[in-house]
N, C-alpha and C positions, 0 to 999 in steps of 0.2 A: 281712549282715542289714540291714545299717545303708544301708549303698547301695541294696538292693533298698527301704526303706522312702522312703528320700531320691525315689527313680526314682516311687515311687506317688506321692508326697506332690506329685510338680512336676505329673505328666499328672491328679491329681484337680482341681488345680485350675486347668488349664486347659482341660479334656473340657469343664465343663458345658454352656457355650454353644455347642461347635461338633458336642460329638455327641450333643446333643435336636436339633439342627438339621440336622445332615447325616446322619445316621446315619438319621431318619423318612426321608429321603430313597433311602433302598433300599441303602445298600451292602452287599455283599454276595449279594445276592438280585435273580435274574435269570431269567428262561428264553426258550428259542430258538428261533427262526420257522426250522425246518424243511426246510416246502415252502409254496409259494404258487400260486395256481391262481385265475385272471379276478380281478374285482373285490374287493379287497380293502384298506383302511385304515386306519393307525391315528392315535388322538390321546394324550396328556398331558392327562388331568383336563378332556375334552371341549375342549381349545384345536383347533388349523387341524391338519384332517386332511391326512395324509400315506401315501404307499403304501408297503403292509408288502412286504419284500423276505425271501425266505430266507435266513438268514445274520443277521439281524438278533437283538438282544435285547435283551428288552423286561423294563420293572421295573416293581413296585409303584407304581399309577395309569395305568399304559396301557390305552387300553380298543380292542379292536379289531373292526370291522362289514365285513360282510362283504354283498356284494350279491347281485342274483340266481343270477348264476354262479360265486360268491366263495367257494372254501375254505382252508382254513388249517390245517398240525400244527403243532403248537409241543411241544416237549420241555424235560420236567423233570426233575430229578435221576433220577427214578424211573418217570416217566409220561409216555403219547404223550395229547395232547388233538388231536382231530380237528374243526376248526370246520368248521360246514355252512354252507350258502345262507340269506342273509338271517336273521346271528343277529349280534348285541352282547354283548360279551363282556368282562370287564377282569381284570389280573390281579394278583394282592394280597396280604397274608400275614394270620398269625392268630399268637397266642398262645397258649398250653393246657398248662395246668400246668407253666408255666417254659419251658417250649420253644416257639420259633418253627414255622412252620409251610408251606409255600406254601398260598394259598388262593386259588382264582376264584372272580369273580361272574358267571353268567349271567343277566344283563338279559333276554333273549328271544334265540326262535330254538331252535337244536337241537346239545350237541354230543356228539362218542363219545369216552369215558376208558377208556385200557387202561392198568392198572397192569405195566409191561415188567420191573421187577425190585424183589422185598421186601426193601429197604434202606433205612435213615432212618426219618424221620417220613411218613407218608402224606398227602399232601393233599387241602383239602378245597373241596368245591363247593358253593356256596351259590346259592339261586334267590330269587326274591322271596318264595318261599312258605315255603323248606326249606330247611336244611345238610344235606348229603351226605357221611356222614364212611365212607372207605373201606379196607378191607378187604382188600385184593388181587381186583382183579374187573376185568371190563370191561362197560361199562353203557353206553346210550341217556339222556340225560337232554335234557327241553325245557322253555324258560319260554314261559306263553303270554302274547299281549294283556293277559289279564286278571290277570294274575300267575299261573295258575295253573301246575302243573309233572306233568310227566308223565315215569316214571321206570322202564326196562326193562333188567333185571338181565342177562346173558346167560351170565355167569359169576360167581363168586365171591360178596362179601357185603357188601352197603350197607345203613348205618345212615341211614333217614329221618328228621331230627328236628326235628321243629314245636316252638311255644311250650313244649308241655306233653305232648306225646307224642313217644314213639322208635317207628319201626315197623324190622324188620328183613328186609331183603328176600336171601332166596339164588338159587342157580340158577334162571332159568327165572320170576321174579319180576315185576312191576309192581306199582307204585301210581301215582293220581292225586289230586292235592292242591289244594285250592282256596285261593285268595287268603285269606287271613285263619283257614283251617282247618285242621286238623291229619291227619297221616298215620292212616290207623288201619284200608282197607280194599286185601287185596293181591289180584291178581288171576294167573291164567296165561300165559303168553308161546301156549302152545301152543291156547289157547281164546279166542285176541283176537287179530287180525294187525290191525298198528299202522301206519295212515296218518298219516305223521308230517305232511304237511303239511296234509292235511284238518284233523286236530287244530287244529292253530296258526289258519289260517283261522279255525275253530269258536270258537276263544279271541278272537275278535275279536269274530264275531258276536254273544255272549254278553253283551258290554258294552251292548248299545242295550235300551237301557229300564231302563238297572240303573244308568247312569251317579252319579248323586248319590250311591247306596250304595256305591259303589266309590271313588270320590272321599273315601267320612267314615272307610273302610278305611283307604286310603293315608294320611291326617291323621293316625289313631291309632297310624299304623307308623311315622311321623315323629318323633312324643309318644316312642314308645319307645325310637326312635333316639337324639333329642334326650336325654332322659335318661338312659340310657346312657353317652352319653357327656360327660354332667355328672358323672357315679359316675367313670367315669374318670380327670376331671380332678380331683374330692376326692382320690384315689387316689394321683394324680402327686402334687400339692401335697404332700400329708403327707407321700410318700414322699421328696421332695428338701428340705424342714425337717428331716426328720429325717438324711436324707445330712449335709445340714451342720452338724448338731450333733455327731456323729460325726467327721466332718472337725477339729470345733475342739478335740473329747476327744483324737484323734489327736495335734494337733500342742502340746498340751497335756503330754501324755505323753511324748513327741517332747524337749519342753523338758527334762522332769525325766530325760529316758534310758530311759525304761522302753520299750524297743525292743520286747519282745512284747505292753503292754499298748496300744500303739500301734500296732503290726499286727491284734491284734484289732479294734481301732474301726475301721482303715483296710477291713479283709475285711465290717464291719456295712455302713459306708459303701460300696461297691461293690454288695452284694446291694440296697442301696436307690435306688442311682444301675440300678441293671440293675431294678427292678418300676416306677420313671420310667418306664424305655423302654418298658418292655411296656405299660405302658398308652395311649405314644402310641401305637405299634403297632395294639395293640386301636381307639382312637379315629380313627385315617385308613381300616381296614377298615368300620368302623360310619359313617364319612363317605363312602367310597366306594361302600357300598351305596346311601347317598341318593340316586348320581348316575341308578341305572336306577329306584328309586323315582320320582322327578321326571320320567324319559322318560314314564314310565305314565300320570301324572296328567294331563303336558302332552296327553299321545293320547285320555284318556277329554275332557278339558274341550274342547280342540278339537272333539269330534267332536257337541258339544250345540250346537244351531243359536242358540237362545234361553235362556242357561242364568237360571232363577229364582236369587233375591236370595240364598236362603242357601245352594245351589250356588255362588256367587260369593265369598263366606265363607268357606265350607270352601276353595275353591281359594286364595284369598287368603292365610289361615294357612299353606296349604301352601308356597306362596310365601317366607313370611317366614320360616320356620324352615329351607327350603334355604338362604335366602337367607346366612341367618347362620352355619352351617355351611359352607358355600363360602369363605364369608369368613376363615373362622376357619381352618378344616383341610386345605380343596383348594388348597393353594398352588400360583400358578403362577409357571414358569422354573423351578423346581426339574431337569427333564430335562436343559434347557438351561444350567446351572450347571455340571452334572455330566458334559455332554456336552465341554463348554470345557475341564476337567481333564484328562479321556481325550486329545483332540485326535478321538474316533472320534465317530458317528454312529450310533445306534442301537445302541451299548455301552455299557454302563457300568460293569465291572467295576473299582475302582480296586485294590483289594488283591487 
């Protein structure tokens, strides 16, 4: 007992600094490019793109785009994802109720999820508009220009879930969901045949004359981002104060021999050092979403010839709050740290 408590007492207090650091850095958590077909890239937290190879695998902050003729499966514990022609894509995890999660972002574009076997935690898919939390199913899901997302059930059971509403979609299902609006209207698969890329197109065209409105959209999704994961980081803070108060009752304990009441603080300690992680966790998903946020903004501002003074405003803010997110939580070399340990390229599994 006394060894086992000796063995925790040395790894608590050398963990803190190396696994909030390398640990946000994805160990453990991966998945696998498949097959690869024409035009196809990926990058590290938007760094110098590089070609996706099958056989590769890829971690938490890879984001991969795919061109005209460009598609991609990639396989997960449990799931095939199928990337289409001209989508953005990244892939990422989540937290929820103590358990990890795999999670992707769909930036835009179009992709197909088949759940292959009901084992584990299910993963989930998030659009600019929506989380996708799944069910055993295999689905149609698109993000468009305009954030908006278009969602086509073909099997099984997907949870739509906006701000403030859940829609639940089964067999034979759709919804479409507007940027900044909530799921709440489903449709027929067998009473709409779905042009998937007229859609996407239409998601484009949709922006012109609406740009400024869409641009005060995207700021307020920032706002929420932004704090979000300021909650987060109250969350870490208290959580590793209090780790270390526990750590000193431990060895406290430790001094006087009280070997179980020192295990107990050492087991408090640990459950606090593990809701640390989970909220950087949670805080690099909530960073990683800003990255296809910011594509959108960059696309609606560009596309305004002569943009007016408080259009320049609003983009400006938007500006500064990626800005300092990036700063903060998109670290770059991290692939490439972890790349050096492996000796491999587009592996990272260390354990």
């Amino acid at each position: 007992m006394f060894l086992k408590s000796k063995l925790f007492n040395s790894l608590i207090v050398i963990l803190p600094v190396f696994f909030f650091v390398l640990s946000v850095s994805w160990i453990g958590f991966a998945v696998e490019v498949d097959w690869v077909s024409g035009d196809v890239v990926y990058s590290h937290l938007n760094q110098e793109w590089k070609k996706l190879d099958s056989g590769m695998v890829l971690v938490n902050g890879d984001i991969i785009k795919t061109g005209a003729d460009g598609e991609a499966t990639l396989i997960d514990q449990n799931s095939e994802i199928r990337i289409l022609p001209n989508t953005k894509f990244t892939v990422s995890e989540k937290v929820e109720n103590n358990r990890r999660r795999s999670a992707f972002l769909l930036f835009l574009g179009r992709i197909k999820f088949k759940l292959t076997r009901k084992t584990g935690v299910e993963p989930e898919i998030a659009t600019q508009s929506v989380n996708l939390t799944i069910r055993g199913t295999e689905f149609d899901v698109a993000s468009g220009h305009d954030g908006s997302t278009l969602v086509a059930i073909e099997s099984g059971v997907v949870s739509v879930k906006g701000q403030k509403k859940v829609l639940v979609l089964n067999d034979g299902e759709g919804t479409q969901v507007d940027f900044g609006g909530e799921p709440e209207k489903k449709f027929k698969l067998i009473s709409r045949v779905i042009d998937w890329d007229k859609w996407l197109a239409q998601s484009k065209e949709k922006i012109k004359g609406h740009e400024k409105e869409l641009l005060s959209r995207i700021l307020n999704k920032f706002k929420e981002i932004d704090g979000e994961i300021k909650n987060y980081e109250s969350i870490r803070a208290k959580a590793l104060a209090e780790k270390e108060r526990y750590v000193k009752l431990k060895k406290q304990e430790m001094g006087k021999g009280n070997v179980e009441e020192a295990e107990k603080y050492s087991k408090m300690a640990s459950l606090k050092g593990k809701l640390a992680f989970h909220s950087i966790v949670s805080i690099r998903f909530l960073a990683l979403s800003s990255i296809g946020l910011k594509d959108m903004a960059d696309d609606v501002y560009s596309s305004i010839a002569k943009p007016e003074k408080e259009t320049v405003a609003i983009y400006n803010n938007i500006e500064k709050i990626y800005s300092n997110i990036e700063k903060k939580y998109l670290r770059k070399g991290d692939r490439e740290r972890l790349e050096g340990k492996t000796g491999k390229k587009g592996c990272l599994k260390l354990f």
